[in-house]
C-alpha positions as CSV (number, residue, x, y, z in Angstrom):
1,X,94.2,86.2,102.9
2,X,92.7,88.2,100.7
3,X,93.4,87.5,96.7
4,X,92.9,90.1,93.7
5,X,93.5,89.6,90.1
6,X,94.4,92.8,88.3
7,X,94.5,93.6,84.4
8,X,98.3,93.5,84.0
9,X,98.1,96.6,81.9
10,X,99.5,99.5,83.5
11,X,96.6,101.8,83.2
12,X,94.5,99.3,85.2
13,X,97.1,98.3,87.6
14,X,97.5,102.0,88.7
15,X,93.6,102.2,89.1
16,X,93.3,98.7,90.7
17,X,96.4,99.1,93.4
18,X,94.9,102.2,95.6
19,X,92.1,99.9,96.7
20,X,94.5,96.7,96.9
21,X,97.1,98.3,99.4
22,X,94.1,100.0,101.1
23,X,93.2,96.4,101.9
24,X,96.6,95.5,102.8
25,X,96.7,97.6,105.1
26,X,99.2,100.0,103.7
27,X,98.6,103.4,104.0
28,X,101.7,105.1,104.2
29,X,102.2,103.5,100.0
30,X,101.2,105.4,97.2
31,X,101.2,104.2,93.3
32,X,102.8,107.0,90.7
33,X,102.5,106.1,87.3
34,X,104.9,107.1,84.6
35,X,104.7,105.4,81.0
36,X,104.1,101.9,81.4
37,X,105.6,101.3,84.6
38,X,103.9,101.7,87.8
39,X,105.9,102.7,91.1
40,X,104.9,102.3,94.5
41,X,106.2,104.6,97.0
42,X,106.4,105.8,100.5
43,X,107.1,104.0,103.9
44,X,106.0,100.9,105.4
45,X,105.9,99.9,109.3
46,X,107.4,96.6,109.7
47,X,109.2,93.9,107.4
48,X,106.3,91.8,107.0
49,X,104.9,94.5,105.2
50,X,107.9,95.2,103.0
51,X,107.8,91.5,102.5
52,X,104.1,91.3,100.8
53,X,105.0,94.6,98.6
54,X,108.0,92.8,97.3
55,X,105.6,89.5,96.9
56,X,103.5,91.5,94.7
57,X,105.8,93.7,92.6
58,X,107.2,89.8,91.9
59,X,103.7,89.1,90.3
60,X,103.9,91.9,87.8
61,X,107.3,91.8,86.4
62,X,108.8,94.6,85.3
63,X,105.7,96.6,85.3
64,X,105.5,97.3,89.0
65,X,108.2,99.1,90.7
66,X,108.9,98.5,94.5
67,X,110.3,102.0,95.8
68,X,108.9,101.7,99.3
69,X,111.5,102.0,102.0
């Protein structure tokens, strides 16, 4: 397991996530920023993988969006 800490700020989590989901294995997710929120979009495979996006939008509160279907 691979583990990453991030700057909670949202102008270093949208720099820092690219390069985290790339590692994840996550292709098919983007990061959109808009104020200080963060989104993550797109389309995932398989639950497992819905499962550790919803694991890590629960580590940044409200500042990380899960809009991944």
């Amino acid at each position: 397991m691979l583990l990453s800490v991030v700057d909670p700020g949202s102008s270093m989590l949208r720099e820092q996530l690219p390069g985290m989901l790339e590692r994840m294995g996550l292709a098919g997710v983007s990061v959109e920023g808009r104020g200080e929120r963060v989104f993550l979009v797109g389309d995932v495979a398989t639950e497992k993988q819905f499962g550790a996006l919803e694991q890590l939008v629960s580590t940044y509160g409200g500042t990380l969006v899960n809009l991944v279907q």
